[in-house]
PyMOL Python script that loads the backbone (N, CA, C, O; Angstrom):
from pymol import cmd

cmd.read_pdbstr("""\
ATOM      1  N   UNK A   1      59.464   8.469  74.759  1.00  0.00           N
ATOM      2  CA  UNK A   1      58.807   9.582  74.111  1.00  0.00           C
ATOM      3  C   UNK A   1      58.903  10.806  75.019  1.00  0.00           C
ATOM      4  O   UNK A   1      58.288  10.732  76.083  1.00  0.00           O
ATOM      5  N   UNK A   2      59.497  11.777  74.787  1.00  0.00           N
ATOM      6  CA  UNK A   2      59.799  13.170  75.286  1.00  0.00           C
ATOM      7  C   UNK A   2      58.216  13.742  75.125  1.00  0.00           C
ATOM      8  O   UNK A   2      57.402  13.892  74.214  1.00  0.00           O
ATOM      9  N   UNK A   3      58.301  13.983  76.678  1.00  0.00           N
ATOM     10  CA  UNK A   3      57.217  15.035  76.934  1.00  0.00           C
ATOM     11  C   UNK A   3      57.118  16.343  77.530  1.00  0.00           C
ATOM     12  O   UNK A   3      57.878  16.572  78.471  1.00  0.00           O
ATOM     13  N   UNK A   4      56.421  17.130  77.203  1.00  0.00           N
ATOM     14  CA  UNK A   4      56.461  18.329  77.969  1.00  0.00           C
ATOM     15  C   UNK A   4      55.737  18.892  79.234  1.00  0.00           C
ATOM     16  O   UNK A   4      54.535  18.737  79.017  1.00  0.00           O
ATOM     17  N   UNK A   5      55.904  19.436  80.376  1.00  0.00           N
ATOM     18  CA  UNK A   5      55.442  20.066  81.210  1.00  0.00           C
ATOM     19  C   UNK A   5      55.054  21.375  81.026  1.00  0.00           C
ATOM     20  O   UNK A   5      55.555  21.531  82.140  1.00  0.00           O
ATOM     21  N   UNK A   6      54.645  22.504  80.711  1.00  0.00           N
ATOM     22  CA  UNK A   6      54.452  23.380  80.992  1.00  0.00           C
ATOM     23  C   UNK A   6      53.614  23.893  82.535  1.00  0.00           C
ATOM     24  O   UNK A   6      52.497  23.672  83.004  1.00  0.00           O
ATOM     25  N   UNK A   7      54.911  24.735  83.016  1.00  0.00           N
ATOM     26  CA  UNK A   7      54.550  24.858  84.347  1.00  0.00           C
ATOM     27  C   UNK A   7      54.472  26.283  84.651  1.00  0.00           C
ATOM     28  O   UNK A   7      54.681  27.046  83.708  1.00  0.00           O
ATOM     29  N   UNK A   8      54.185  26.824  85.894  1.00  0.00           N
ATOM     30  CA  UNK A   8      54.184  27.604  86.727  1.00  0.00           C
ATOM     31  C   UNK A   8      55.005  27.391  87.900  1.00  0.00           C
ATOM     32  O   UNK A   8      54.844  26.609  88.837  1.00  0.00           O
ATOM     33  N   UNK A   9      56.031  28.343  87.640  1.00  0.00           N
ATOM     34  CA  UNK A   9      56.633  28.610  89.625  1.00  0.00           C
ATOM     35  C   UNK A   9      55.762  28.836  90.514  1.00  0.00           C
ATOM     36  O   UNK A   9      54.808  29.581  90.292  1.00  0.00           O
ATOM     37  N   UNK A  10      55.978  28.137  91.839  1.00  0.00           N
ATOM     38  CA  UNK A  10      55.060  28.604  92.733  1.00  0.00           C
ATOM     39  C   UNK A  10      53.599  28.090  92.358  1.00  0.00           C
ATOM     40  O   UNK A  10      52.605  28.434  92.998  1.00  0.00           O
ATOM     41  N   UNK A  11      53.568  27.388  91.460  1.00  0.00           N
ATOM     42  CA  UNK A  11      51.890  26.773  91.282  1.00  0.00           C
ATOM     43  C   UNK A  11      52.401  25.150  92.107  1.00  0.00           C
ATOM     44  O   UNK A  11      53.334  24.380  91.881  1.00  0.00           O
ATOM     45  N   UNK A  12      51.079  25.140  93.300  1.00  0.00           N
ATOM     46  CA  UNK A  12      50.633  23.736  93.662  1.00  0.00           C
ATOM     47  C   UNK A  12      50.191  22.703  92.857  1.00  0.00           C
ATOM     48  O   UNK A  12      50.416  21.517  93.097  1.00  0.00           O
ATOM     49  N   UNK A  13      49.453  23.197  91.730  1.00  0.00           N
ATOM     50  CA  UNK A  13      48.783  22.471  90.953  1.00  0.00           C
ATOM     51  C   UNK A  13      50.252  21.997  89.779  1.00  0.00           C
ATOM     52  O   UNK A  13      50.406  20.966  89.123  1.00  0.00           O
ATOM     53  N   UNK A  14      50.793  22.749  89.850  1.00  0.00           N
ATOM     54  CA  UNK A  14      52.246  21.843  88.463  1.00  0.00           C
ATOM     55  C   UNK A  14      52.830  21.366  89.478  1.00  0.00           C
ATOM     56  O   UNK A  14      53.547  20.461  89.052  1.00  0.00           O
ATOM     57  N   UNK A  15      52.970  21.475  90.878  1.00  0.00           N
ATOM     58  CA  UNK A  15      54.447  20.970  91.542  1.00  0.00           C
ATOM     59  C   UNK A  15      53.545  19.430  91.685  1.00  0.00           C
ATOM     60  O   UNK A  15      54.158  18.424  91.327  1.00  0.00           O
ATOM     61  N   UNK A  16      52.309  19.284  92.132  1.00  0.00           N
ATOM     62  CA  UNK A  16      51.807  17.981  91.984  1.00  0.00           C
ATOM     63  C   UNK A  16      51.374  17.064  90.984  1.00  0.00           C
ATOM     64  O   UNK A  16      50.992  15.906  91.153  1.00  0.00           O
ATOM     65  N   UNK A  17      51.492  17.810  89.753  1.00  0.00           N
ATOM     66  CA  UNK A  17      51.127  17.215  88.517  1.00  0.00           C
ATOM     67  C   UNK A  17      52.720  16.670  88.421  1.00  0.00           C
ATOM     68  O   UNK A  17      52.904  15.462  88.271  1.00  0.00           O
ATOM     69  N   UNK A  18      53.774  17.516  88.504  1.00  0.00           N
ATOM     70  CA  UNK A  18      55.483  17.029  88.169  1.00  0.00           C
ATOM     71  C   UNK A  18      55.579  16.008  89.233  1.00  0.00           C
ATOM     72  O   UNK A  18      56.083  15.012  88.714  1.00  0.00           O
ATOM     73  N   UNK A  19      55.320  15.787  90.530  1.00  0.00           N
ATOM     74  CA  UNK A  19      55.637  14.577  91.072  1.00  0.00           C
ATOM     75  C   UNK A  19      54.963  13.541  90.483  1.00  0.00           C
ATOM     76  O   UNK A  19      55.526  12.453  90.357  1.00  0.00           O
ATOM     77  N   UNK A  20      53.703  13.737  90.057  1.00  0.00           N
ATOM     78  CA  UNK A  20      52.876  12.174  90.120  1.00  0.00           C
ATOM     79  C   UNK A  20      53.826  11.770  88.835  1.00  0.00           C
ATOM     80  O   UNK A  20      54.123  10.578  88.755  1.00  0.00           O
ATOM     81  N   UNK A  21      54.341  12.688  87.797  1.00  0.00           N
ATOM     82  CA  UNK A  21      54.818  12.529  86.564  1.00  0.00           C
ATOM     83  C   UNK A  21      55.866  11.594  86.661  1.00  0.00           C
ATOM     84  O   UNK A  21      56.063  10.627  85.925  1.00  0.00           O
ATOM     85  N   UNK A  22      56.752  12.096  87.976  1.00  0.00           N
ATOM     86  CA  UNK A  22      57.933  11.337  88.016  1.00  0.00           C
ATOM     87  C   UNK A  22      57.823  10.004  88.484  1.00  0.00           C
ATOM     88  O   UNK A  22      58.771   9.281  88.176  1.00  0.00           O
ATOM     89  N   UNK A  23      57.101   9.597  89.010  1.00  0.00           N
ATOM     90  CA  UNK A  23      56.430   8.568  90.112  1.00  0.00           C
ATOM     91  C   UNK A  23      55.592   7.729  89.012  1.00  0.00           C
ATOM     92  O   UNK A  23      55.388   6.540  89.258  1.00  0.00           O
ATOM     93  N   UNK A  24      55.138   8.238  87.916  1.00  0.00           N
ATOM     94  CA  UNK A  24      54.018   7.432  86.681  1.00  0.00           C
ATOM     95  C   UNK A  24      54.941   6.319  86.272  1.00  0.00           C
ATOM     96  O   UNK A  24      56.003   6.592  85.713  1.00  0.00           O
ATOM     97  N   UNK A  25      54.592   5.081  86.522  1.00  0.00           N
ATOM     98  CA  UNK A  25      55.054   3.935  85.317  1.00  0.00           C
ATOM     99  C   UNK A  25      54.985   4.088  83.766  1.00  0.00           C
ATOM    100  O   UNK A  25      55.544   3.345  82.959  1.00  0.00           O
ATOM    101  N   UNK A  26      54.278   5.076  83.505  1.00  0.00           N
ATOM    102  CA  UNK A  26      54.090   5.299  82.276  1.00  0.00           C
ATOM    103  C   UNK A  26      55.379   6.595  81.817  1.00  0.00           C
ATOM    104  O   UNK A  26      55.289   7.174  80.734  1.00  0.00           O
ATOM    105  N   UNK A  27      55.952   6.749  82.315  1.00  0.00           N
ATOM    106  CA  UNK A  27      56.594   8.248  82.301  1.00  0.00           C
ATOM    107  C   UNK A  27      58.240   7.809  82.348  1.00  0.00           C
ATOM    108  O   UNK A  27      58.614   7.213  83.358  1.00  0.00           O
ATOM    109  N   UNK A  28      59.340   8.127  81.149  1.00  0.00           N
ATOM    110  CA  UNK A  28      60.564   7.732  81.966  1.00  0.00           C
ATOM    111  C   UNK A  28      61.288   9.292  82.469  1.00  0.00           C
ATOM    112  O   UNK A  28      61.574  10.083  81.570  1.00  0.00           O
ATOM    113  N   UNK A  29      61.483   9.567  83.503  1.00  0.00           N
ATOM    114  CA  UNK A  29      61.847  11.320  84.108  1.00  0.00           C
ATOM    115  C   UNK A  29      62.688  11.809  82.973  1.00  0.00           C
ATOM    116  O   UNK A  29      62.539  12.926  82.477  1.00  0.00           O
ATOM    117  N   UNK A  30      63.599  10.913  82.569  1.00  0.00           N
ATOM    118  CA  UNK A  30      64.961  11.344  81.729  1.00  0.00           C
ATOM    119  C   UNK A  30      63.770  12.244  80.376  1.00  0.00           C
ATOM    120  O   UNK A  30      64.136  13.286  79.831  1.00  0.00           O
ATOM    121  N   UNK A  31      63.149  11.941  80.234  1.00  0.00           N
ATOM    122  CA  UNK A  31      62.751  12.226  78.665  1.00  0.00           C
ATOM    123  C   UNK A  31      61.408  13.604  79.244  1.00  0.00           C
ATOM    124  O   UNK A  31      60.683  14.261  78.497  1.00  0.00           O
ATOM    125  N   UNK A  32      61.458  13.646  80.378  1.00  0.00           N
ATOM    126  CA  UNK A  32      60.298  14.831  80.987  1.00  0.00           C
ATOM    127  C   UNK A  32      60.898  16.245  80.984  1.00  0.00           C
ATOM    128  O   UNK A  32      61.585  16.726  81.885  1.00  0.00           O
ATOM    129  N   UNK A  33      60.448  16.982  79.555  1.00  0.00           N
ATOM    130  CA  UNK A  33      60.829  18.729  79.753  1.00  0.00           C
ATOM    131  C   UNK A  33      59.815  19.685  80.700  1.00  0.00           C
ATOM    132  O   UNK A  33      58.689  20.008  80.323  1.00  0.00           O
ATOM    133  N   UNK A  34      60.241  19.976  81.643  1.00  0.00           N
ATOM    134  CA  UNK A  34      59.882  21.349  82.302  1.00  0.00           C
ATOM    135  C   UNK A  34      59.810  22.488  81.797  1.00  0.00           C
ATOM    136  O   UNK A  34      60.948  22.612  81.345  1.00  0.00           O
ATOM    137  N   UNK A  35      59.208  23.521  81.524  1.00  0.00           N
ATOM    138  CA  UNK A  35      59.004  24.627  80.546  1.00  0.00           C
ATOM    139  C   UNK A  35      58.460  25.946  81.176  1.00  0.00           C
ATOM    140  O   UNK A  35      57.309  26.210  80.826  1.00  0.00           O
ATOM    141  N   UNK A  36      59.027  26.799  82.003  1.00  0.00           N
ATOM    142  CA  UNK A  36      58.462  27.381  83.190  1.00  0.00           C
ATOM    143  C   UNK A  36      57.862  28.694  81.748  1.00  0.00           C
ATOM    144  O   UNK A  36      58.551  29.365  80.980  1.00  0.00           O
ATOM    145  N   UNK A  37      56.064  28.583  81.928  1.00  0.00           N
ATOM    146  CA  UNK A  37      55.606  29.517  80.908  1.00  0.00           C
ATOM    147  C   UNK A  37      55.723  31.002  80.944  1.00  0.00           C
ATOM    148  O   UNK A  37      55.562  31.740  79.973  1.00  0.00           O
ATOM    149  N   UNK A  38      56.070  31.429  82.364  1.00  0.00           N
ATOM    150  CA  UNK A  38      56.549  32.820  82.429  1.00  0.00           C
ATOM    151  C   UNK A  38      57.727  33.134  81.822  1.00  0.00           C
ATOM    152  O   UNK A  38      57.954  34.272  81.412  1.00  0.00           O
ATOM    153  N   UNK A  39      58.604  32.106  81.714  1.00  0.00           N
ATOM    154  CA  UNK A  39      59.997  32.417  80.829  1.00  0.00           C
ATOM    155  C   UNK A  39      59.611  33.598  79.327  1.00  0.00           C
ATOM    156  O   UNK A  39      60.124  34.650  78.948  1.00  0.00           O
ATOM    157  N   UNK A  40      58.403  32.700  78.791  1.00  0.00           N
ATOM    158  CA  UNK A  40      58.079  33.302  77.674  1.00  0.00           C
ATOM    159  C   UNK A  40      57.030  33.983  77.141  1.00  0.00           C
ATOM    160  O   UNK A  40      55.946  33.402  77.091  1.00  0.00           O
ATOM    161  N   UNK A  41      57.148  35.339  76.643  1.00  0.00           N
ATOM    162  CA  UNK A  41      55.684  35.474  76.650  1.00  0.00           C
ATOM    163  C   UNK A  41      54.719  35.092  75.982  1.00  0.00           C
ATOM    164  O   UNK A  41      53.541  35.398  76.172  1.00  0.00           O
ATOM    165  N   UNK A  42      55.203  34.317  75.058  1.00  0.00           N
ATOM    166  CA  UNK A  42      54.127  33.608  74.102  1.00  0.00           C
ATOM    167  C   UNK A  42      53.740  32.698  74.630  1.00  0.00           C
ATOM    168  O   UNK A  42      52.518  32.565  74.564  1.00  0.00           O
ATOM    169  N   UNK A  43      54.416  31.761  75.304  1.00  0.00           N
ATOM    170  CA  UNK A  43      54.073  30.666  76.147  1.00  0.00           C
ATOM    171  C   UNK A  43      52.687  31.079  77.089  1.00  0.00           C
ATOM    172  O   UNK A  43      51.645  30.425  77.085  1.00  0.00           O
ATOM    173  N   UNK A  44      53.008  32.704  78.142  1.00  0.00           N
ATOM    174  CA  UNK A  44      52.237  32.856  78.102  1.00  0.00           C
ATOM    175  C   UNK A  44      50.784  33.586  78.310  1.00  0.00           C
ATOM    176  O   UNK A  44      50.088  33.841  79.294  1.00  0.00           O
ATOM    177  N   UNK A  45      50.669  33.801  76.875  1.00  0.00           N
ATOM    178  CA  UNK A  45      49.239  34.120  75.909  1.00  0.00           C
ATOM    179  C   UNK A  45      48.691  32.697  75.550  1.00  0.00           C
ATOM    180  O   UNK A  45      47.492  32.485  75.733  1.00  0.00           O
ATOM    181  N   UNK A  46      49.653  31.519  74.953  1.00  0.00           N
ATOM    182  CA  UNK A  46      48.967  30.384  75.076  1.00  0.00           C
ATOM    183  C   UNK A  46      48.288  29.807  76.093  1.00  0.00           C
ATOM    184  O   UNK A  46      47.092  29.518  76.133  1.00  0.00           O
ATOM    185  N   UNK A  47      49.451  29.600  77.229  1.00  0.00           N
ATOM    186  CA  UNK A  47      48.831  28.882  78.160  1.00  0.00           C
ATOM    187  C   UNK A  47      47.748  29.764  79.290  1.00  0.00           C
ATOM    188  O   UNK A  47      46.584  29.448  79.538  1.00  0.00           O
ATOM    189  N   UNK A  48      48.405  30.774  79.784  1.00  0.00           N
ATOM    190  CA  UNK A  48      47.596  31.679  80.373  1.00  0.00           C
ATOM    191  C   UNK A  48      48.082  30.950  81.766  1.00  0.00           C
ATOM    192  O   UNK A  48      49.195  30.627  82.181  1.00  0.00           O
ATOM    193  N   UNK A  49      46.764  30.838  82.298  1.00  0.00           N
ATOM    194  CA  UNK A  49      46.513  30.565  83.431  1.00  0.00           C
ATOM    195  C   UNK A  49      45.834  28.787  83.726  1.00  0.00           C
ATOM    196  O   UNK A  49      45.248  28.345  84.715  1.00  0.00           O
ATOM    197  N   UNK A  50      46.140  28.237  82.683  1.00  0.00           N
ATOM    198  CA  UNK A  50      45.964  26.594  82.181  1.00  0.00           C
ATOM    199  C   UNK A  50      46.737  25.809  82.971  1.00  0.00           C
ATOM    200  O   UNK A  50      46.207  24.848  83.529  1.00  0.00           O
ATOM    201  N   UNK A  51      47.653  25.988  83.093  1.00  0.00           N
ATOM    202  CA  UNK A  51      48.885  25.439  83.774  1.00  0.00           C
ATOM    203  C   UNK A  51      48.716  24.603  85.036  1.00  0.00           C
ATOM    204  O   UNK A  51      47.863  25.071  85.790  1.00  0.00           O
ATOM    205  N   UNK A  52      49.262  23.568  85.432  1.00  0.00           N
ATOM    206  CA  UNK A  52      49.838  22.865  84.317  1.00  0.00           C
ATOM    207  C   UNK A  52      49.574  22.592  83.070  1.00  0.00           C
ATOM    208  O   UNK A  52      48.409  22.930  82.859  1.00  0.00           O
ATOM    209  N   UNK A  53      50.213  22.011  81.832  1.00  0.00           N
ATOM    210  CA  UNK A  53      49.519  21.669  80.996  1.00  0.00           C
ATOM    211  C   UNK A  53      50.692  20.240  80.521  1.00  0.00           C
ATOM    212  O   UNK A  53      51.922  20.230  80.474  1.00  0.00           O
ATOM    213  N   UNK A  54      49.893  19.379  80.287  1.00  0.00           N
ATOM    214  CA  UNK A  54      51.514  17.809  79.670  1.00  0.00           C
ATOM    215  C   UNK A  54      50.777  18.073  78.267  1.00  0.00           C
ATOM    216  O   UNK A  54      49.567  18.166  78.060  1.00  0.00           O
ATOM    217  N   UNK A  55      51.706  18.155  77.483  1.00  0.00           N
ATOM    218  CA  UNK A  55      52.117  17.689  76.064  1.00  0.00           C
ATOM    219  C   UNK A  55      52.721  17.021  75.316  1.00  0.00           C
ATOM    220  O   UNK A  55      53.868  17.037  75.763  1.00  0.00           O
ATOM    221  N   UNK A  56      52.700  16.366  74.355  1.00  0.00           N
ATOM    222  CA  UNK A  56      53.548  15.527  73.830  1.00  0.00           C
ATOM    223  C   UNK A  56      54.699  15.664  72.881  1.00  0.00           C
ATOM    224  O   UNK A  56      55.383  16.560  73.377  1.00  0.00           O
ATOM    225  N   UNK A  57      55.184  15.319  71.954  1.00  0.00           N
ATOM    226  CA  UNK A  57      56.333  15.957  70.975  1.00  0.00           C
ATOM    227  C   UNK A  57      55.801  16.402  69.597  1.00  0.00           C
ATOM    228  O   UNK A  57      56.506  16.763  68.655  1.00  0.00           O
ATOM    229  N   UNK A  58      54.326  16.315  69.618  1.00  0.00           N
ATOM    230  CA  UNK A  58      53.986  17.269  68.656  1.00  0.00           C
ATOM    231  C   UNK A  58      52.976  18.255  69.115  1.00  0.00           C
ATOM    232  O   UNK A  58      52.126  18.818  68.426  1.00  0.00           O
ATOM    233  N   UNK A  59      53.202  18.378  70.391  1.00  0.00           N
ATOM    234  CA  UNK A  59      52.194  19.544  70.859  1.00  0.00           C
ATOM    235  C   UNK A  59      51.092  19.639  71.329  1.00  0.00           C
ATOM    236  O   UNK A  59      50.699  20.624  71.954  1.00  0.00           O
ATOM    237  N   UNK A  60      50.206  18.270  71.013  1.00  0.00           N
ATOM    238  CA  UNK A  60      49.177  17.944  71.292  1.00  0.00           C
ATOM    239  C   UNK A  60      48.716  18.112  72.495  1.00  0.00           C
ATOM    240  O   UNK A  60      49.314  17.263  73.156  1.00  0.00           O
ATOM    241  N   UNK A  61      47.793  18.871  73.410  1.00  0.00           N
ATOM    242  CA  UNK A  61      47.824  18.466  74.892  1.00  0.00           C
ATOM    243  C   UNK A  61      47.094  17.307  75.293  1.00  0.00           C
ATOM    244  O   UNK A  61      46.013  16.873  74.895  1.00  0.00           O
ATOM    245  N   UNK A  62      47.951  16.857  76.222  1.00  0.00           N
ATOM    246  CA  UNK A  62      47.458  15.257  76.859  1.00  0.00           C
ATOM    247  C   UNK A  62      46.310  16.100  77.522  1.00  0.00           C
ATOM    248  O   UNK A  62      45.295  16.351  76.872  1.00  0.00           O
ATOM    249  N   UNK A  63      46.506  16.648  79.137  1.00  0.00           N
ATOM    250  CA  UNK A  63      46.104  16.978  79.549  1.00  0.00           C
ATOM    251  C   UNK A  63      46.583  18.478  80.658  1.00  0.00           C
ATOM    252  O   UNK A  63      47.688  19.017  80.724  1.00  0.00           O
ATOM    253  N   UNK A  64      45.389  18.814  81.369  1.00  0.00           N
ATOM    254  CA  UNK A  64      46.046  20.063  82.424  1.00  0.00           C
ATOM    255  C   UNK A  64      45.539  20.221  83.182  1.00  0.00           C
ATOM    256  O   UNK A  64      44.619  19.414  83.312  1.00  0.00           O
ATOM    257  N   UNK A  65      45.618  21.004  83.982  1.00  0.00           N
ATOM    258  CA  UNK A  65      45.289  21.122  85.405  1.00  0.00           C
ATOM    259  C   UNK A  65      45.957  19.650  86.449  1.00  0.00           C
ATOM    260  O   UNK A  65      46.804  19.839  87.323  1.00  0.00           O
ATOM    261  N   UNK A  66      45.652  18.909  86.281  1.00  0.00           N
ATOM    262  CA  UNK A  66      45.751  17.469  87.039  1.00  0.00           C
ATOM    263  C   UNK A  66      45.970  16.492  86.156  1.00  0.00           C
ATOM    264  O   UNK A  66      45.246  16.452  85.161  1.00  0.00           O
ATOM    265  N   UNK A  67      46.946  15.569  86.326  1.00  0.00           N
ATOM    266  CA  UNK A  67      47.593  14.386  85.589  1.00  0.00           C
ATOM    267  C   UNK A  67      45.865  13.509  85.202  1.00  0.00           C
ATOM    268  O   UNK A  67      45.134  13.162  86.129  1.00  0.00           O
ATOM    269  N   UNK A  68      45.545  13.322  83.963  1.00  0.00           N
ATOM    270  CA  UNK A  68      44.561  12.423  83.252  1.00  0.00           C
ATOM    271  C   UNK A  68      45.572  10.904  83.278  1.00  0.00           C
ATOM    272  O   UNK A  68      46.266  10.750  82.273  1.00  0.00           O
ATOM    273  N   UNK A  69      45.665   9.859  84.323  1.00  0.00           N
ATOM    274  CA  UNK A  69      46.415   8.431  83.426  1.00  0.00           C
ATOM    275  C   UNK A  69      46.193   8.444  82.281  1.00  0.00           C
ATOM    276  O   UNK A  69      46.934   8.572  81.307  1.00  0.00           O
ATOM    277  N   UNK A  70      44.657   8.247  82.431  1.00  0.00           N
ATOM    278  CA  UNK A  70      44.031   7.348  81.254  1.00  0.00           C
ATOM    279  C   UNK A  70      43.942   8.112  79.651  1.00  0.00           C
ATOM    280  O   UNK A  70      43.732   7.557  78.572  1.00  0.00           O
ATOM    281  N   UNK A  71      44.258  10.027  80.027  1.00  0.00           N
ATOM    282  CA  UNK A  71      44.273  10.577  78.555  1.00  0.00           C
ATOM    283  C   UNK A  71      45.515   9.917  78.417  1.00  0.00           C
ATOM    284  O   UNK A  71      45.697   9.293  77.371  1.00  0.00           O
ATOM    285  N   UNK A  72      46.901   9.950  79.756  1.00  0.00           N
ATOM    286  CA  UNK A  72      47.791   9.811  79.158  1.00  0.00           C
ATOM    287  C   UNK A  72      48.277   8.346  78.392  1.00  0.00           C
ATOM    288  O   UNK A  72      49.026   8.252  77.419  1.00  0.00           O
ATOM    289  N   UNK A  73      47.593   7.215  79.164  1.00  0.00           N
ATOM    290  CA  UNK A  73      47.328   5.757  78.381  1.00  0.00           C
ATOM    291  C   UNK A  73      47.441   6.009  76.990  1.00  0.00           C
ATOM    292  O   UNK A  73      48.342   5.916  76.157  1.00  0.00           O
ATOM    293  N   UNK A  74      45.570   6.555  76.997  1.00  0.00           N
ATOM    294  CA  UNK A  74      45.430   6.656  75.696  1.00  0.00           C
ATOM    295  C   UNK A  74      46.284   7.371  73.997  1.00  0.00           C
ATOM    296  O   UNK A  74      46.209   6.968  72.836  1.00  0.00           O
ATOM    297  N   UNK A  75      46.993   8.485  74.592  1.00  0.00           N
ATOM    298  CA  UNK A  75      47.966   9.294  73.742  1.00  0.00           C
ATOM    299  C   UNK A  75      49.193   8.345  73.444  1.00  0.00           C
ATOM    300  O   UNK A  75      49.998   8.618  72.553  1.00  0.00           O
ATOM    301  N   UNK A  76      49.274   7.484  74.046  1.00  0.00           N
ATOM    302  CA  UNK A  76      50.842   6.483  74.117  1.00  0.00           C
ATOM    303  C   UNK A  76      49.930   5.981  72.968  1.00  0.00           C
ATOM    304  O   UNK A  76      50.036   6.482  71.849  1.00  0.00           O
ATOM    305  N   UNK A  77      48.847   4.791  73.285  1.00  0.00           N
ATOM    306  CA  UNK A  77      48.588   3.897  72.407  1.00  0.00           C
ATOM    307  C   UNK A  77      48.337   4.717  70.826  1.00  0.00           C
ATOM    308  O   UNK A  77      48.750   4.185  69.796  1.00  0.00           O
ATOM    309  N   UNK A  78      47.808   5.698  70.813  1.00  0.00           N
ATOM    310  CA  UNK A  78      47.350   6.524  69.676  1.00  0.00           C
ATOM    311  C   UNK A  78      49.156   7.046  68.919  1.00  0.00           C
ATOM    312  O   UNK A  78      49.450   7.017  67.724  1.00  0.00           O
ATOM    313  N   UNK A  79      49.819   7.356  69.763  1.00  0.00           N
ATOM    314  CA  UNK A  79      51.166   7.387  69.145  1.00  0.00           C
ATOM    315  C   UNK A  79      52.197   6.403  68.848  1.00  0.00           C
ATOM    316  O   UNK A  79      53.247   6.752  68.309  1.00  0.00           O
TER     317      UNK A  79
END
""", "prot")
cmd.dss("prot")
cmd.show_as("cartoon", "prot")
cmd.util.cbc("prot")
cmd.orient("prot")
């Protein structure tokens, strides 16, 4: 299941949310999009200053700031 990152350059808080991501048993890297939100500006007015934020392939946010396992557990089993 393809997921999304929405990140920040230069943010501590996404560069450690993207490692634990890659490192998660729950996570396969191949299917992990990076989405740097300054690219866009709609991206961000959404996200703002949220960032990190993981999402799923319909948008839903798992979670942000800091990797949730257990939201992210839970969003697998619910999908």
């Amino acid at each position: 299941m393809r997921l999304s990152l929405y990140y920040r350059s230069g943010c501590s808080l996404c560069e450690a949310m993207h490692r634990e991501l890659l490192h998660s048993p729950l996570v396969d890297p191949a299917l992990l999009q990076c989405v740097d939100v300054d690219a866009d500006p709609e991206l961000v007015a959404r996200y703002g200053h949220k960032v990190p934020v993981l999402t799923g392939p319909d948008q839903v946010e798992i979670c942000h700031y800091f990797l949730d396992s257990q939201a992210l557990q839970d969003y697998f089993a619910r999908s």
